[in-house]
Structure formats: structure tokens, C-alpha cells
C-alpha positions as CSV (number, residue, x, y, z in Angstrom):
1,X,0.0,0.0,0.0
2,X,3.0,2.3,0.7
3,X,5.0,1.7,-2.2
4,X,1.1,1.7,-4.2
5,X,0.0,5.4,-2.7
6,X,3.9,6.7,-3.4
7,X,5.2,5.8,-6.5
8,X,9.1,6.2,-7.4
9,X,7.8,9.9,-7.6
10,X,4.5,11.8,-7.7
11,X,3.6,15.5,-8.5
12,X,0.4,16.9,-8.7
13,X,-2.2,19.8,-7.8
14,X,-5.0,19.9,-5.0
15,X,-7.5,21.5,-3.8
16,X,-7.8,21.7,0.2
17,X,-11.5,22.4,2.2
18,X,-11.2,23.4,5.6
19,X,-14.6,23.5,7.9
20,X,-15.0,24.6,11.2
21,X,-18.1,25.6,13.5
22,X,-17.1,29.3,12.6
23,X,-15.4,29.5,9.4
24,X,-14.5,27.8,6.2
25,X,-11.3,28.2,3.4
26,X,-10.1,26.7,0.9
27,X,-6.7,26.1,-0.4
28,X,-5.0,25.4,-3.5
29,X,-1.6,23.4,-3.5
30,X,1.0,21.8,-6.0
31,X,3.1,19.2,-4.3
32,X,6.2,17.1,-5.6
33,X,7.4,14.2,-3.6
34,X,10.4,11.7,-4.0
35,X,10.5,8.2,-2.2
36,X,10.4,8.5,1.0
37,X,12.7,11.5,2.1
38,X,12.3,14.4,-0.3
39,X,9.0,16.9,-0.2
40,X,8.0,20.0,-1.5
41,X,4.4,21.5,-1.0
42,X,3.7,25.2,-2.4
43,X,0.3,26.8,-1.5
44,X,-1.2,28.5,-4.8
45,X,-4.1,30.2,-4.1
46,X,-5.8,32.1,-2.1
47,X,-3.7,35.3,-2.9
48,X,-3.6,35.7,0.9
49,X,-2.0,32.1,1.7
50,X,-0.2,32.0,-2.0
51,X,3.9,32.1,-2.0
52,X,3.7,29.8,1.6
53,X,6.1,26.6,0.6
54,X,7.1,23.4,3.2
55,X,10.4,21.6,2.1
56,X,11.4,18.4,3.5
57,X,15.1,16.2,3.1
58,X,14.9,13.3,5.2
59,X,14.5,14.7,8.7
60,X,15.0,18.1,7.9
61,X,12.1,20.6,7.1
62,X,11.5,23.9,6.8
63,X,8.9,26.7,5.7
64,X,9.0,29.7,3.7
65,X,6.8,32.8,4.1
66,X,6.8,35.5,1.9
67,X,6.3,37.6,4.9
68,X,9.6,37.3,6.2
69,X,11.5,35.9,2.8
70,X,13.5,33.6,4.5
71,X,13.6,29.8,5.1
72,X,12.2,29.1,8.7
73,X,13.3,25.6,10.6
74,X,10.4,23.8,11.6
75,X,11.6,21.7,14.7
76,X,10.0,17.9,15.8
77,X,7.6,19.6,18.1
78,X,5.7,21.1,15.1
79,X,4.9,18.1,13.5
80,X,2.0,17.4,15.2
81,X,0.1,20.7,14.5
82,X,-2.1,21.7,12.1
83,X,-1.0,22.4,8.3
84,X,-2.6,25.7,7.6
85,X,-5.2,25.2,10.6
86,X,-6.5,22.1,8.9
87,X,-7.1,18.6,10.3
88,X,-3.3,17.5,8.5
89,X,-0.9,17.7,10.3
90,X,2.6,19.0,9.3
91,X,3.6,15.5,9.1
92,X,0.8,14.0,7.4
93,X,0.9,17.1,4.6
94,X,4.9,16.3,4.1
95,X,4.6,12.4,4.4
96,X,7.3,12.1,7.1
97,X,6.9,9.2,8.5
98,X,7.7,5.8,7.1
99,X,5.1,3.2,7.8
100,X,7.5,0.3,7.1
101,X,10.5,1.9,9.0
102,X,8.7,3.3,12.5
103,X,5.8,0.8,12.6
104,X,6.0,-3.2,13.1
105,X,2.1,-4.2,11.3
106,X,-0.4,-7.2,11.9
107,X,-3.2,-8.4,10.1
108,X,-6.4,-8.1,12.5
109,X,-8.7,-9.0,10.3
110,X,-9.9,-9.6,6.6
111,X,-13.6,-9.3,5.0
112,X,-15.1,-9.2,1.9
113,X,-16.7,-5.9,0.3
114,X,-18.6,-5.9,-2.9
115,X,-16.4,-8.8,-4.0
116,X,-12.8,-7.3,-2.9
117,X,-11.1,-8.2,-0.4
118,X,-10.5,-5.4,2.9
119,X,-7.5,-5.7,5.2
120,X,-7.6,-4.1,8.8
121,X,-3.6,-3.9,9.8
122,X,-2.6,-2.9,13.0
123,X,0.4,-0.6,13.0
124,X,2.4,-0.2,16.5
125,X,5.4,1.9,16.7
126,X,8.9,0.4,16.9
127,X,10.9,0.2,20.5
128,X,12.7,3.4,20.6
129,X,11.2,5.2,17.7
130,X,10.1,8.0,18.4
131,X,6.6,8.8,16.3
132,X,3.5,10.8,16.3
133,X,1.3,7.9,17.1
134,X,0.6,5.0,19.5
135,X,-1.1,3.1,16.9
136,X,-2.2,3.2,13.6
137,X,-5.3,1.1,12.2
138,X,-5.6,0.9,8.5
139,X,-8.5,-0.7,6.6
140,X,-6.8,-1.7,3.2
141,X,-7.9,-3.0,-0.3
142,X,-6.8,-6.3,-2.3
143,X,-5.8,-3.5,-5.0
144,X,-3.2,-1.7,-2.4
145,X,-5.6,1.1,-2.2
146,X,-6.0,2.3,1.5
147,X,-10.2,2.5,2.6
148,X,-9.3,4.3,6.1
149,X,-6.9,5.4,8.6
150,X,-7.0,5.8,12.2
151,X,-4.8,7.5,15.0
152,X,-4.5,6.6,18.2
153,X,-2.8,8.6,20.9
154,X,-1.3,7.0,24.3
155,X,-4.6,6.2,25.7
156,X,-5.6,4.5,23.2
157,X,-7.8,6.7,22.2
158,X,-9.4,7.5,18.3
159,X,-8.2,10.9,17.7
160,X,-9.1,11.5,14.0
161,X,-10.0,8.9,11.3
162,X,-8.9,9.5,7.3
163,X,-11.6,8.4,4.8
164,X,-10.5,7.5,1.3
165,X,-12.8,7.6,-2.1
166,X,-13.6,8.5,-5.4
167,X,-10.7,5.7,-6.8
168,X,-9.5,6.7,-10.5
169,X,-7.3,4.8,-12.5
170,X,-4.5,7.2,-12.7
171,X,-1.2,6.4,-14.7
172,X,-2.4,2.7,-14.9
173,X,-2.9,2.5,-10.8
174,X,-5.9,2.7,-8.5
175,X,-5.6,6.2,-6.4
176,X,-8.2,7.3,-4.5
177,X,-9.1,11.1,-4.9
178,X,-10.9,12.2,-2.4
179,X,-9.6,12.6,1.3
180,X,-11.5,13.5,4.2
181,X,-9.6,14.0,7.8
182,X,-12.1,14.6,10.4
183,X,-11.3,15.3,14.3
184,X,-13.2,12.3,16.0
185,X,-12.4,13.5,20.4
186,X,-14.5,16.9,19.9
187,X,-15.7,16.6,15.8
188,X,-15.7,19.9,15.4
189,X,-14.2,20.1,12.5
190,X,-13.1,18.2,8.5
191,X,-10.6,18.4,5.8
192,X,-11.2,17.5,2.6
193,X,-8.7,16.9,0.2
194,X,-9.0,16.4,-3.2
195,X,-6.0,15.6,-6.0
196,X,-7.1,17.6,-9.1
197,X,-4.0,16.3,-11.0
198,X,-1.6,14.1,-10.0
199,X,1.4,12.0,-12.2
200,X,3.4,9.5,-10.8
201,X,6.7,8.3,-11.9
202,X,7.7,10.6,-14.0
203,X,11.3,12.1,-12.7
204,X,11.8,15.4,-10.9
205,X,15.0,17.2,-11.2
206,X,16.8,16.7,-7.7
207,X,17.3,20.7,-7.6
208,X,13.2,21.2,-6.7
209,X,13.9,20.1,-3.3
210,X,16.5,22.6,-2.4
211,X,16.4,25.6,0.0
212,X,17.1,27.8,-3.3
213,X,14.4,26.8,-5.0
214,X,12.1,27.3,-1.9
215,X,13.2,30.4,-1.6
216,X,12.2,31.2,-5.3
């Protein structure tokens, strides 16, 4: 499911709905990503949020702001907020965390669904990693294509829950299109975030993820 949902490489534009009880805005983003340890996410559009671009290389990350013109380090501490005061979190947005690195994985159970096959795998974090999560629960397809996420913090408890849909055929693999993050402790508020173009495999010149080129 990893290696499905990542491709060698994968670029793309999307369009990001944020609701709250009070307020609602949308965002419009291109993002390129490489393997597992190179990310760069530029926000478009609104003119207010546009120019705002995350960079990541490996562990390292940091975020430009036109308001200040400068690269700014974002630390461990900040991976666990909001991205742009939606339900992703810095971490999620930048796809920092390797699944099959940090997280040892059981199958708890299989059914069938419409005629395909749906895997729940528990995902537990590694002794002496150190990760956002106490576990993970992921409800996966026989076609690699994930169904639903779940977080769990250190009581065990369901924080917020990732929905998957809308699956296209996209360069000859299954990708669902459509992803909703919702806040499950206080539900009072959703993300939804949908790919209006994405490629995969198709290379990237190593030079996008560099601090010059998020300064440009």
C-alpha cells in the first residue's frame, strides 16, 4: 500500500477544504514528492496564503513565508500541528513518516466488500522510535488502495480517522481522490482533500527540493 500510494515519484495539484463551526477556506496546492525522504508543498491560491512553501530532506524541514523571505526551521515539536489550521498535520501534509521503518504491522482482520477483499492492519510503533502515534489502524484494499486510517494517541484513544474515495485509475494505478480528515475526540471540524492532477513516476530534477528553489 505504501510503495502503491507513493510511486518512485509523484507531483500533482490539489484543492484543500477546511470547515469549522465558525469559518471555512479553501486552499489550493502543488506538491512534488520523491521516495520517502524528499517533499515540496507550495500553497497557490488564495492570494492571501499564496507564495507559503514546506520543504522536506529526510529529517529536515523547513517553511517559507513570503512575509519574512526567508527559510524558517520547523523543529519535531511542530509536526504534530495543524498544516494551515486544517485537520493534517505538518507531518501527514509532508509524508514524514515511514510506515514500514517506525511501525512493526499485523493483520487483525480480513472481510469481503462488494467482492474485494479489505485488510484491517494494525500498525504499533517500533521500540525506541520515536513517532506521532501510539497506533495506527488501516483498513486496506486487495488492490493496495487504502479505505481508512485511524490515530490513536497513548490512551488508546481514536483521535481522528482518514476516509479514502472517489478511486480513478490514474497512470495505470488505482488512487483514491478524495480525502477526508475529520477530528473524532471533539468533531468539530473536517478536511477534505481532493487531488485535481496528479502523475506519478515521472522524474523530478533533484534541484526542486532545495532551499534555493524554496526560496524562489
Amino acid at each position: 500500500m505504501d510503495r502503491h500510494m507513493r510511486g518512485d515519484t509523484v507531483h500533482g495539484t490539489a484543492v484543500m477544504r477546511i470547515k469549522t463551526a465558525s469559518w471555512e477556506r479553501n486552499l489550493t496546492v502543488k506538491f512534488w514528492v520523491s521516495g520517502t525522504d524528499r517533499a515540496l508543498l507550495k500553497v497557490i491560491a488564495p492570494a492571501k496564503e499564496a507564495g507559503n512553501a514546506f520543504l522536506r530532506i529526510g529529517t529536515d524541514m523547513w517553511w517559507y513565508t513570503p512575509n519574512i523571505e526567508k527559510p524558517i526551521r520547523i523543529n519535531v515539536a511542530m509536526m504534530m500541528q495543524p498544516w494551515m489550521g486544517s485537520d493534517f498535520t505538518y507531518d501527514d501534509m509532508m509524508k514524514a513518516t515511514d510506515f514500514m521503518r517506525d511501525y512493526t504491522h499485523r493483520i487483525v482482520r480480513t472481510y469481503e466488500d462488494n467482492g474485494s477483499r479489505i485488510w484491517f492492519i494494525e500498525s504499533v510503533p517500533k521500540k525506541g522510535t520515536v513517532v506521532l502515534w501510539e497506533k495506527l489502524l488501516f483498513q486496506i484494499g486487495g488492490d493496495f488502495v487504502p479505505r481508512r486510517q485511524e490515530f490513536y494517541d497513548e490512551r488508546g484513544k481514536m483521535v481522528k480517522v482518514l476516509e479514502f474515495s472517489d478511486i480513478r485509475e490514474i497512470n495505470g494505478r488505482l488512487f483514491p481522490c478524495s480525502w477526508t480528515m475529520k477530528e473524532t475526540l471533539k468533531n468539530r471540524s473536517s478536511t477534505h482533500l481532493k487531488y485535481t492532477d496528479i502523475v506519478f513516476d515521472k522524474p523530478i530534477p533533484t534541484g526542486v527540493f532545495s532551499l534555493s528553489n524554496l526560496n524562489r
